[in-house]
LODO-232247 format. One record per atom (N, C-alpha, C): x, y, z; atom name; residue in three letters. Coordinates in Angstrom, 3 decimals. Example, Ala and Ser with C-alpha at 12.3 -4.5 7.8 and 13.67 -1.06 7.14 Angstrom:
<rs>
> px;py;pz;atomo;residuo
> 13.190;-5.690;7.800;N;Ala
> 12.300;-4.500;7.800;CA;Ala
> 13.200;-3.300;7.800;C;Ala
> 12.850;-2.250;7.080;N;Ser
> 13.670;-1.060;7.140;CA;Ser
> 12.900;0.030;7.870;C;Ser
</rs>
This chain:
<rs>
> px;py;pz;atomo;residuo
> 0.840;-1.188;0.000;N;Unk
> 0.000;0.000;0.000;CA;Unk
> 0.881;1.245;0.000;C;Unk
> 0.601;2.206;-0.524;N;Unk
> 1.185;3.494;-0.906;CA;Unk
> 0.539;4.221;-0.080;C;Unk
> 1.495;5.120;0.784;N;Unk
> 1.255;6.341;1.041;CA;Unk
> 0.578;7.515;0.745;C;Unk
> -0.332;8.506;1.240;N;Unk
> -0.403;9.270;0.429;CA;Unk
> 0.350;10.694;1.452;C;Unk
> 0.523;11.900;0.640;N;Unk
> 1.193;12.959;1.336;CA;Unk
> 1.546;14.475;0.778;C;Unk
> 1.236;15.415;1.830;N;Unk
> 0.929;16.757;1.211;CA;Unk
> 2.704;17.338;1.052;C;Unk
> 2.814;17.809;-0.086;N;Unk
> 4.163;18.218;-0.357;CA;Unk
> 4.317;20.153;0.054;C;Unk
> 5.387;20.489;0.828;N;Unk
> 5.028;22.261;1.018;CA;Unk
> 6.273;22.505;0.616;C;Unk
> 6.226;24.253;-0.087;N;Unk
> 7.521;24.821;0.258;CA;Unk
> 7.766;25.044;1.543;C;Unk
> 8.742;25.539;1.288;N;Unk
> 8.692;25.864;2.825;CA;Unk
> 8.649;27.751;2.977;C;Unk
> 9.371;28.303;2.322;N;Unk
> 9.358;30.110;2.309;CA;Unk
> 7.901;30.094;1.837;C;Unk
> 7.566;31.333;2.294;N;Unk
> 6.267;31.879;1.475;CA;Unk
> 5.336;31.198;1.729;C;Unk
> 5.130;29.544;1.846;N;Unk
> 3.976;28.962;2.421;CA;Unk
> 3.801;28.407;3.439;C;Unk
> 4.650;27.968;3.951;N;Unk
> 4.343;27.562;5.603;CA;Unk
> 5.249;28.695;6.720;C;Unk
> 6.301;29.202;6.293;N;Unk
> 7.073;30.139;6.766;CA;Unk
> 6.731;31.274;6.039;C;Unk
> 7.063;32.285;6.719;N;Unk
> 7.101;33.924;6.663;CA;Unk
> 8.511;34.153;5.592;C;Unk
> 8.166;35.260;4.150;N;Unk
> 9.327;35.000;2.652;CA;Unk
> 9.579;36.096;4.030;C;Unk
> 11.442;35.714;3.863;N;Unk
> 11.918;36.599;4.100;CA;Unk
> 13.482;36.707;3.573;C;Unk
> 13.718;36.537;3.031;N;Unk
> 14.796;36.083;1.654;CA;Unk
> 16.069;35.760;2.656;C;Unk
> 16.315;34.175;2.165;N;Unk
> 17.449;33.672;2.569;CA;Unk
> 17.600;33.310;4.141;C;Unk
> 16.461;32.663;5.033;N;Unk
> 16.223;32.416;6.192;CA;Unk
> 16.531;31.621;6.282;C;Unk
> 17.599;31.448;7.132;N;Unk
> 18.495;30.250;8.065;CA;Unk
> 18.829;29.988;9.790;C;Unk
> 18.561;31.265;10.425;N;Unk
> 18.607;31.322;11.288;CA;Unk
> 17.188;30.952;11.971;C;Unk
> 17.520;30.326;13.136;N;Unk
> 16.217;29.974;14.066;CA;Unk
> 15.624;30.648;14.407;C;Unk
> 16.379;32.523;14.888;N;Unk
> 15.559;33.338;15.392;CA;Unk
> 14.947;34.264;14.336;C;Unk
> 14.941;34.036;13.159;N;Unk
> 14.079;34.240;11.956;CA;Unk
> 12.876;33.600;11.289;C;Unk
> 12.828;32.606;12.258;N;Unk
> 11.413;31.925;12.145;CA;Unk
> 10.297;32.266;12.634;C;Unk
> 9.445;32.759;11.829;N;Unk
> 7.808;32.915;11.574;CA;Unk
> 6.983;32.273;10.939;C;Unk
> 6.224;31.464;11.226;N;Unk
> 4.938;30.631;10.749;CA;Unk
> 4.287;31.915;9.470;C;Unk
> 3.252;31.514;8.873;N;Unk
> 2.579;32.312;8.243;CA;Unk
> 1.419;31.764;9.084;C;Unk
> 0.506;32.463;9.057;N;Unk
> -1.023;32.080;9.732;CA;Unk
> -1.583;30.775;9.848;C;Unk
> -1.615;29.881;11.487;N;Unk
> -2.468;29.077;10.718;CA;Unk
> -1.144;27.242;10.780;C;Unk
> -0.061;28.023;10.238;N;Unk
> 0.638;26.672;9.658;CA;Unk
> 0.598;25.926;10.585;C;Unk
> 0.966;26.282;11.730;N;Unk
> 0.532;24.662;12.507;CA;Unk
> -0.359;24.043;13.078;C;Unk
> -1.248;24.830;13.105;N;Unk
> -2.717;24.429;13.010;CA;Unk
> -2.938;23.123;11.505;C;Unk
> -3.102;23.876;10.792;N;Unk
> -3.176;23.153;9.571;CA;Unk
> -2.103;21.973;9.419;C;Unk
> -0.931;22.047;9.383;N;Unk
> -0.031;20.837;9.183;CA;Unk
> -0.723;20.040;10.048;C;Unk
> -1.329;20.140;11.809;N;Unk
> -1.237;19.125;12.681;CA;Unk
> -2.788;18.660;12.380;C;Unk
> -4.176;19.415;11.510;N;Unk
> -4.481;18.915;10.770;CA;Unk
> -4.392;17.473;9.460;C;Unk
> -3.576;17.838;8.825;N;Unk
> -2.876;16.859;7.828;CA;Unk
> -2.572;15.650;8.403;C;Unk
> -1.777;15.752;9.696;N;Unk
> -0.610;14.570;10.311;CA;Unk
> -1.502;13.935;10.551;C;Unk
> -3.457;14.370;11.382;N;Unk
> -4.222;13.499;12.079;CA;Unk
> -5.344;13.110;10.925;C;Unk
> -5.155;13.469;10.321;N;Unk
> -5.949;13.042;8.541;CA;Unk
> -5.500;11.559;8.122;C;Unk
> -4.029;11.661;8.536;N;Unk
> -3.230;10.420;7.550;CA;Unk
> -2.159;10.572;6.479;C;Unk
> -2.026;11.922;6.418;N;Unk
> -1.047;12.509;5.581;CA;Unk
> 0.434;12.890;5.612;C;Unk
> 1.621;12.242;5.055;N;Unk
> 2.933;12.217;4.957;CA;Unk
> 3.347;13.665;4.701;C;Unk
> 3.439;14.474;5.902;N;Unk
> 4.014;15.723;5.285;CA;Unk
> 5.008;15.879;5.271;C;Unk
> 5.436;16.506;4.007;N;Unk
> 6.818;16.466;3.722;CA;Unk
> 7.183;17.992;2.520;C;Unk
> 8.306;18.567;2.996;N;Unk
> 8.842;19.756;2.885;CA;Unk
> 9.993;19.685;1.489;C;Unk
> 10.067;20.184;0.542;N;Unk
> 11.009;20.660;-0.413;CA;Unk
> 11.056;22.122;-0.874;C;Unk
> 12.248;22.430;-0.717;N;Unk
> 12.256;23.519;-0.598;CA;Unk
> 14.127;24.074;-0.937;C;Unk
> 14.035;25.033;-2.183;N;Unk
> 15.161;25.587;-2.959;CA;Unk
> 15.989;26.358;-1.610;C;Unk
> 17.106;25.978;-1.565;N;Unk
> 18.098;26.465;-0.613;CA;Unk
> 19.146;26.949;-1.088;C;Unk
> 19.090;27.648;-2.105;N;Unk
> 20.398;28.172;-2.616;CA;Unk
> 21.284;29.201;-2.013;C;Unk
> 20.931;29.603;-0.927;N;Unk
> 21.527;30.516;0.157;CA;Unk
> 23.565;29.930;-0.011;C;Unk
> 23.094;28.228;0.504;N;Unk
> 24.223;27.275;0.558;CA;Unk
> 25.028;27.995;-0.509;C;Unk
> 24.520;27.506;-1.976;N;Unk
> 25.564;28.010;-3.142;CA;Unk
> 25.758;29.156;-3.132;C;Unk
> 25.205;30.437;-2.562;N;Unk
> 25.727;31.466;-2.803;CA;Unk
> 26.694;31.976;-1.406;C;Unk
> 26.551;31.020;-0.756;N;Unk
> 27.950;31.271;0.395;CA;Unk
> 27.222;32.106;1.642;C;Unk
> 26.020;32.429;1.399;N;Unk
> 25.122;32.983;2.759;CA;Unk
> 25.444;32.082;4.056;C;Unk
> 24.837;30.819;4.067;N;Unk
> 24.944;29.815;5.309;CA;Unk
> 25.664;28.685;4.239;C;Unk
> 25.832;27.460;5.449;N;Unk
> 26.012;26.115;4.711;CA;Unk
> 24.632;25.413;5.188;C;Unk
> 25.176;24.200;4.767;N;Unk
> 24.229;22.891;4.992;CA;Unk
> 23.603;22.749;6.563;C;Unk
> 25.003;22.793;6.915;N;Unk
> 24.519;22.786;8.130;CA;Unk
> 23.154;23.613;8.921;C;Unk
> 23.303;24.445;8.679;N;Unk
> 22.272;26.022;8.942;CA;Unk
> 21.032;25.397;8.574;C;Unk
> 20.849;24.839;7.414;N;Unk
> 19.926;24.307;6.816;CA;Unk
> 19.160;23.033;7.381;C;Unk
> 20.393;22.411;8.251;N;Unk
> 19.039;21.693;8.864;CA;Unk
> 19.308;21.928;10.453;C;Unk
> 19.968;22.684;10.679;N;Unk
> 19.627;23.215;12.003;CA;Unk
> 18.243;23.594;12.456;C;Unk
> 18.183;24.356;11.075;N;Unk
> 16.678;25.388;10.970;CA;Unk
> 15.687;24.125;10.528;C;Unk
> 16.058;23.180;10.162;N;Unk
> 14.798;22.454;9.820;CA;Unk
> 14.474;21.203;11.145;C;Unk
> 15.583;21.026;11.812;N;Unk
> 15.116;20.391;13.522;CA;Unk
> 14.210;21.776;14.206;C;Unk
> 14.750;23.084;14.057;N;Unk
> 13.721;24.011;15.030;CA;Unk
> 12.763;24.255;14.631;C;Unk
> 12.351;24.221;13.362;N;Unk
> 11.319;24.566;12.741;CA;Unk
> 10.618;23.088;13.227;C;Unk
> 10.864;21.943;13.055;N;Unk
> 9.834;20.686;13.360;CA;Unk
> 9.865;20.950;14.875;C;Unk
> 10.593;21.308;15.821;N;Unk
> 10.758;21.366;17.504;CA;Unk
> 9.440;22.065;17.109;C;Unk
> 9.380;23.280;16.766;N;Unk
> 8.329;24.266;17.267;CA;Unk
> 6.649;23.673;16.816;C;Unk
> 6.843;23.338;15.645;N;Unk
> 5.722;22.711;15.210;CA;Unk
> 5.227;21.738;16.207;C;Unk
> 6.387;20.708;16.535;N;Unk
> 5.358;20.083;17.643;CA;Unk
> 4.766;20.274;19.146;C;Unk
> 5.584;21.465;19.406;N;Unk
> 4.789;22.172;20.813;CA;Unk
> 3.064;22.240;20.320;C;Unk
> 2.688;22.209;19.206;N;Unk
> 1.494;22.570;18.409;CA;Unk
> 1.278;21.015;18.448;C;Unk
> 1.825;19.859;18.156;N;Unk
> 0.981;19.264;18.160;CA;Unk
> 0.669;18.731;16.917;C;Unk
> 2.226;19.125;15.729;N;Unk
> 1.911;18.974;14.630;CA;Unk
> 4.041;18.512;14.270;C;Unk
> 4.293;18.357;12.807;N;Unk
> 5.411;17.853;12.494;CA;Unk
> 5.337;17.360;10.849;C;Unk
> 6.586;17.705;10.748;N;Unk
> 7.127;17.292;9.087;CA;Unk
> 7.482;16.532;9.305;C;Unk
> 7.386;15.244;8.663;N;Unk
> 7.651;13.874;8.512;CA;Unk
> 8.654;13.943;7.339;C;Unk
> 8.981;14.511;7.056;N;Unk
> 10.579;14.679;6.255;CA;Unk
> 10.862;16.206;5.506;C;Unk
> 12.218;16.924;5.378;N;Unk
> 12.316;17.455;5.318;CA;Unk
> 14.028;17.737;3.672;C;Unk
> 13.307;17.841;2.400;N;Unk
> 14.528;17.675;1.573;CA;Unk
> 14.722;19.309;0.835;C;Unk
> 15.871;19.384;0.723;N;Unk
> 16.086;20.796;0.414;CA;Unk
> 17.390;20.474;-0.808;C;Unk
> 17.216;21.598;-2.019;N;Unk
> 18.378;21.552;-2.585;CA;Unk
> 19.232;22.692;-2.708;C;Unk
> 20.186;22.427;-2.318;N;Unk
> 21.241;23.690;-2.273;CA;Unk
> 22.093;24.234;-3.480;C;Unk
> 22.140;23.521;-4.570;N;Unk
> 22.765;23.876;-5.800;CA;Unk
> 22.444;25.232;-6.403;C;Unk
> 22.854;25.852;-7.453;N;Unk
> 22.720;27.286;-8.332;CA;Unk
> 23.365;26.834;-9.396;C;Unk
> 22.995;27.100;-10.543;N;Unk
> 23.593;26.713;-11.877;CA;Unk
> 24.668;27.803;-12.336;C;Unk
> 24.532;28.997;-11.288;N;Unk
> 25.563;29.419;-11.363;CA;Unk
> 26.308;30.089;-10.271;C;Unk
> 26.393;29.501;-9.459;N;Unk
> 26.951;29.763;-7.999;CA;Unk
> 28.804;29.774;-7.699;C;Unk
> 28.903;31.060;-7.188;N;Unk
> 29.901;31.030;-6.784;CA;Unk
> 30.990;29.818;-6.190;C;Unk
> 30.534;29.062;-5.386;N;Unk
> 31.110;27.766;-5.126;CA;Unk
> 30.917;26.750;-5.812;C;Unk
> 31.981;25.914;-6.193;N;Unk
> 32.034;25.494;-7.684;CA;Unk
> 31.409;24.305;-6.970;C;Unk
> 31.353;24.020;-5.861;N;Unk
> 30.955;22.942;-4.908;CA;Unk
> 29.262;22.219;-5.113;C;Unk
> 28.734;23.582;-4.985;N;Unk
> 27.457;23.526;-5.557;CA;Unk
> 26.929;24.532;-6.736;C;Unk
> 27.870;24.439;-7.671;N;Unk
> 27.687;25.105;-9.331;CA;Unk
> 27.332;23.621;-9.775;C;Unk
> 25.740;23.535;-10.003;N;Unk
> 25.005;22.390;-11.152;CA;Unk
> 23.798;22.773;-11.375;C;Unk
> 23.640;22.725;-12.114;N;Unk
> 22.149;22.432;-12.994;CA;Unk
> 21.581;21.120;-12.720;C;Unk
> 20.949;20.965;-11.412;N;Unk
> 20.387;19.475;-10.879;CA;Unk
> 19.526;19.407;-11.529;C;Unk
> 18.494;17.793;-11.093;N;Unk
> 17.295;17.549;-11.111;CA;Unk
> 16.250;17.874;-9.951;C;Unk
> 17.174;18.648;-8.824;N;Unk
> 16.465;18.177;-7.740;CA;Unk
> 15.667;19.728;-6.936;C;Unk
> 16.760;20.505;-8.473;N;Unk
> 16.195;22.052;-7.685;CA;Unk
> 14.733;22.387;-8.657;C;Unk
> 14.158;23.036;-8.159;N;Unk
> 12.818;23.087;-8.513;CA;Unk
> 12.639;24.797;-9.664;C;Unk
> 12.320;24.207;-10.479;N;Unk
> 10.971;23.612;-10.930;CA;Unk
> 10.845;22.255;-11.629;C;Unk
> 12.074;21.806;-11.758;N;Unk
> 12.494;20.287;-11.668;CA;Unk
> 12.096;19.113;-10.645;C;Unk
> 11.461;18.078;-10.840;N;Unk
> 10.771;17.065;-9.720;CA;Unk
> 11.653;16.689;-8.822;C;Unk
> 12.744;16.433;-8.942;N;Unk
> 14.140;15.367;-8.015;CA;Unk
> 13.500;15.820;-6.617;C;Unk
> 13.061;16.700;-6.176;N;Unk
> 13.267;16.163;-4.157;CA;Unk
> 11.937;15.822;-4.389;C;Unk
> 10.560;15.780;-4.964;N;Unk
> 9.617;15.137;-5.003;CA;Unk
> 9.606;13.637;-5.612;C;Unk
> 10.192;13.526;-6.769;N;Unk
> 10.592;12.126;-6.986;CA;Unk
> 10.994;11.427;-5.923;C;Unk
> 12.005;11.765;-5.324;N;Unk
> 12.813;10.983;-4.211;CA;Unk
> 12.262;10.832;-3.255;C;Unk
> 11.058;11.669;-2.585;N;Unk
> 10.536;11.492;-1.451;CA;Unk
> 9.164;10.447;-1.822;C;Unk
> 8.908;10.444;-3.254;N;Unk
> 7.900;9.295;-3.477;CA;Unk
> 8.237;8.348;-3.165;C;Unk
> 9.894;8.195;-3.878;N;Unk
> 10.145;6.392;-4.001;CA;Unk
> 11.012;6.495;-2.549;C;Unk
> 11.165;6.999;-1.385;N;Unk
> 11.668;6.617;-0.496;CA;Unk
> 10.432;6.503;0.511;C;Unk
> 9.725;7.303;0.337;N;Unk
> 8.411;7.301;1.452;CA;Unk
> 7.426;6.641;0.909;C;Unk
> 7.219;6.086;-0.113;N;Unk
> 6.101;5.141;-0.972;CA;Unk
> 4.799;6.022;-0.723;C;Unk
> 4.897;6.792;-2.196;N;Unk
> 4.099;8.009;-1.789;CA;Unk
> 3.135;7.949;-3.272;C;Unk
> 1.675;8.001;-3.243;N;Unk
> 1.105;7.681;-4.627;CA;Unk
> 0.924;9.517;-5.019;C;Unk
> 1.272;9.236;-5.817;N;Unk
> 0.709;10.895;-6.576;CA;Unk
> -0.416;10.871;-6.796;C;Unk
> -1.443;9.849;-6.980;N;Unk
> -2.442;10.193;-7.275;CA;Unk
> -3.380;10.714;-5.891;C;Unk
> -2.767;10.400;-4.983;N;Unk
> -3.399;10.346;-3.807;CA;Unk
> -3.009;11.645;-2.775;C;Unk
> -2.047;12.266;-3.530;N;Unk
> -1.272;13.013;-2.896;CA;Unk
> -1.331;14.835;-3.456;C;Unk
> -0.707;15.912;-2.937;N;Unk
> -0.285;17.010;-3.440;CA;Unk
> 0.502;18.262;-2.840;C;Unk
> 0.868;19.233;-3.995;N;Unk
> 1.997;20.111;-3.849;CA;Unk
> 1.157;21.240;-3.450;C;Unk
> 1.948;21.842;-2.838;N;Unk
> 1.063;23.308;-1.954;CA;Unk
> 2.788;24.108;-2.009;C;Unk
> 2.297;25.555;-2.849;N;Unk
> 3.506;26.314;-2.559;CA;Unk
> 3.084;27.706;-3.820;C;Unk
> 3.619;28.756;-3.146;N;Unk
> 3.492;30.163;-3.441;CA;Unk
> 4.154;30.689;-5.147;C;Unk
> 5.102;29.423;-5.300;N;Unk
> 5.489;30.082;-6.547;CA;Unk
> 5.412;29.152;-7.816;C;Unk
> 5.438;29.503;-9.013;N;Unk
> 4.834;28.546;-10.183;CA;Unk
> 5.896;27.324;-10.402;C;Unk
> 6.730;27.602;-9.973;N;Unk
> 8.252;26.747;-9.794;CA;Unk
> 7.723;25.434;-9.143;C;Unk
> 7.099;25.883;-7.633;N;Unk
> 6.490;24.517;-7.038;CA;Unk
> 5.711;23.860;-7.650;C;Unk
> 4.908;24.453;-8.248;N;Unk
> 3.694;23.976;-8.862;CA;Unk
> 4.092;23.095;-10.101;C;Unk
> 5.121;23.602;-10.902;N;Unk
> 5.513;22.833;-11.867;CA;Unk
> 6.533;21.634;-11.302;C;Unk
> 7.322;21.679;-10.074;N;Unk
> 7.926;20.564;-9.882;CA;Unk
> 6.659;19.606;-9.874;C;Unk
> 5.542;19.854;-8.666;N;Unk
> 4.534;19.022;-8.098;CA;Unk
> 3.762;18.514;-9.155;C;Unk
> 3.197;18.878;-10.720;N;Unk
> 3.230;18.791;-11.408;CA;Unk
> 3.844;17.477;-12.509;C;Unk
> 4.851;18.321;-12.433;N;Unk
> 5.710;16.893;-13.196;CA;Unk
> 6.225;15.873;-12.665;C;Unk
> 5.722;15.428;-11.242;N;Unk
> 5.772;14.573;-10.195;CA;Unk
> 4.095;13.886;-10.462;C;Unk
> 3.448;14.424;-11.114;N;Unk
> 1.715;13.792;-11.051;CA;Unk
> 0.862;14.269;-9.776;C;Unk
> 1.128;15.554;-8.984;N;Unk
> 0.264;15.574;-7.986;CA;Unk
> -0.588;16.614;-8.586;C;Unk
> -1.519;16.652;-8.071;N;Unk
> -2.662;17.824;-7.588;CA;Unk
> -1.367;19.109;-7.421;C;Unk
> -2.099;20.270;-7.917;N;Unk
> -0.834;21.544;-7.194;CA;Unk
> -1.821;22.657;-6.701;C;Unk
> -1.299;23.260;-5.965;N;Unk
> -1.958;24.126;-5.182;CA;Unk
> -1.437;25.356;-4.949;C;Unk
> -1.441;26.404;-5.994;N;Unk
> -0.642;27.555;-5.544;CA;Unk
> -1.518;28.881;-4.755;C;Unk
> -0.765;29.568;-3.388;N;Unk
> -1.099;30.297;-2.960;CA;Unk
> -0.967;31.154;-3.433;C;Unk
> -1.766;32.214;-3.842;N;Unk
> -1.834;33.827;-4.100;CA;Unk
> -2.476;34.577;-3.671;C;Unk
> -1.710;35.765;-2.777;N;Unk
> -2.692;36.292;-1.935;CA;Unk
> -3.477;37.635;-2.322;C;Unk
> -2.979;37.982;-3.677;N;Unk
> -3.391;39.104;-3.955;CA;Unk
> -3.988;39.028;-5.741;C;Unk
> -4.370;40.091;-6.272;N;Unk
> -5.256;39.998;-7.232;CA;Unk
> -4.348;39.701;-8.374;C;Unk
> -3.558;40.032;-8.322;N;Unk
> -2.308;40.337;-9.552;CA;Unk
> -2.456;38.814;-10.495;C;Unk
> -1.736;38.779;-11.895;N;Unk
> -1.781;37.880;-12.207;CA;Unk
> -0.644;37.387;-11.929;C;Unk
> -0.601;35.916;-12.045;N;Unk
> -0.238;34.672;-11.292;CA;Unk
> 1.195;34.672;-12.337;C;Unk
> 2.271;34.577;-11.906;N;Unk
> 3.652;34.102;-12.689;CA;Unk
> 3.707;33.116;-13.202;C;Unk
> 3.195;32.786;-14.286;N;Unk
> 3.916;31.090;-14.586;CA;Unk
> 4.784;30.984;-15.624;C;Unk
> 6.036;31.867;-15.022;N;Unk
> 7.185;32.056;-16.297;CA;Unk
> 7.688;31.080;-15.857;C;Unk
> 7.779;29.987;-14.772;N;Unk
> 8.577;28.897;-14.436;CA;Unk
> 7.883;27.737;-14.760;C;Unk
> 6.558;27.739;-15.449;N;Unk
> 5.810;26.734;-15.423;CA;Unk
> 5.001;26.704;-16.727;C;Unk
> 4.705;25.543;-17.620;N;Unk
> 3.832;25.751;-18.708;CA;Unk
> 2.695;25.450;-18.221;C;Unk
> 2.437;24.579;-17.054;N;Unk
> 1.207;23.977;-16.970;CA;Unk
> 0.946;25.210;-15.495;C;Unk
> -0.818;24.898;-15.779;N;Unk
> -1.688;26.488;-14.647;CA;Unk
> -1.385;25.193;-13.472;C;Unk
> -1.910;25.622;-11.996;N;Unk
> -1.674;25.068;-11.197;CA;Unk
> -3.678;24.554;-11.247;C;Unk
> -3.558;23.533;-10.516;N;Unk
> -4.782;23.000;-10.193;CA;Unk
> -5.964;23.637;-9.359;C;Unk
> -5.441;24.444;-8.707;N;Unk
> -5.889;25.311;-7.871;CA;Unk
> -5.678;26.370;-7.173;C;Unk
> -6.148;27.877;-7.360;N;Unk
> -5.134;28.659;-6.575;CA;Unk
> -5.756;29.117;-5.435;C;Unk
> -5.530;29.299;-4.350;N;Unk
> -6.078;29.610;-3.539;CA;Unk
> -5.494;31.291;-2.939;C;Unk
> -6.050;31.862;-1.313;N;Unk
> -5.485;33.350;-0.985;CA;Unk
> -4.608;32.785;0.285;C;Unk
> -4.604;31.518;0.883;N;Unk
> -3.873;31.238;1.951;CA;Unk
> -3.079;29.443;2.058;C;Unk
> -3.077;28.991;3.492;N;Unk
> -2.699;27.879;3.182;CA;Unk
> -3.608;27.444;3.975;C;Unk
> -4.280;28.044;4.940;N;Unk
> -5.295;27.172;5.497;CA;Unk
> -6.515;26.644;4.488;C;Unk
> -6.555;27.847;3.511;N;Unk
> -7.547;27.709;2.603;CA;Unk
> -7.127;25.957;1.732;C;Unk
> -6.105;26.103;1.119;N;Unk
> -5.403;24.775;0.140;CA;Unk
> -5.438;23.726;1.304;C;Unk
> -5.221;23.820;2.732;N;Unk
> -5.391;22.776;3.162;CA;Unk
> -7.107;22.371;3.417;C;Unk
> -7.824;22.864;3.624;N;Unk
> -8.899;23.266;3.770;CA;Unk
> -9.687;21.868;2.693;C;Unk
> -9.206;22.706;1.754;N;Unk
> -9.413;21.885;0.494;CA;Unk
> -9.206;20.848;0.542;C;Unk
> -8.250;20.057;0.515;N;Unk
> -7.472;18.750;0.810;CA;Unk
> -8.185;18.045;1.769;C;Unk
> -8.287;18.061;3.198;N;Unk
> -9.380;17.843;3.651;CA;Unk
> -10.915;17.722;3.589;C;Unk
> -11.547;18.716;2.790;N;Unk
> -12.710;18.354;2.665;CA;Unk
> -12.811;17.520;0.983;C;Unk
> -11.738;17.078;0.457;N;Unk
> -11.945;16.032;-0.558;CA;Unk
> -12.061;14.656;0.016;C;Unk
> -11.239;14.460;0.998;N;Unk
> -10.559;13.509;1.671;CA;Unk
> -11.694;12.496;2.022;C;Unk
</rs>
């Protein structure tokens, strides 16, 4: 039996954009997020986080930073009562100063690789499953992974999909709203 499981960015939709956040004491929820994630967890749902970290390649933080912030970020979530059941991030730039992480992956997004990988390691059905995230990038990884996509937009403007050919499945103004959704299909 396959899994099923809600995929998030992590900036902009479950966290507060605040460009290049690595530090713990820069953590802000956006409205709601752990409410809603601890929602999901008691649904039956594999939540799980991908999310572009190129901070790494451009020499801001390292790796490390990166999952420092992703143990405090799950610590805090579960004072709530809620938790990411995995957490994959890619740190590459196709053109990054450190030649370390200078590539053109599969895994940075709008490319599938950390959604691929978290299917076939977490036995995760796409059909059963979906992507929730603020920019058309997510939507097209989640997308070319076979999920449902769910992009947040909170304002009237039209929607970017210079990173994406395909519209997202659904757009919503929040994340309680996209989870909202998900739940009452369920």
């Amino acid at each position: 039996m396959r899994n099923r499981a809600v995929f998030l960015d992590r900036d902009g939709t479950i966290t507060v954009e605040k460009g290049f956040v690595h530090r713990t004491e820069d953590l802000e929820f956006v409205d709601s997020a752990a409410e809603m994630i601890g929602c999901l967890n008691r649904a039956g749902y594999l939540v799980v986080v991908v999310t572009n970290q190129s901070g790494v390649a451009r020499g801001i933080y390292r790796e490390e930073d990166v999952h420092r912030f992703h143990r405090y970020l799950n610590d805090e979530l579960q004072r709530s009562g809620a938790h990411i059941d995995r957490f994959y991030y890619c740190p590459h730039l196709p053109e990054a100063p450190d030649p370390a992480y200078r590539k053109d992956c599969e895994c940075r997004k709008p490319k599938p690789g950390m959604v691929l990988r978290a299917m076939e390691e977490m036995r995760i059905d796409p059909r059963s499953s979906y992507m929730i995230g603020d920019k058309a990038r997510d939507i097209c990884a989640g997308k070319k992974a076979g999920l449902t996509s769910i992009l947040i937009h909170e304002d009237n403007d039209a929607v970017d999909t210079t990173w994406c050919d395909e519209d997202p499945d659904l757009v919503v103004r929040s994340l309680r709203e996209a989870i909202d959704y998900i739940l009452q299909r369920d």
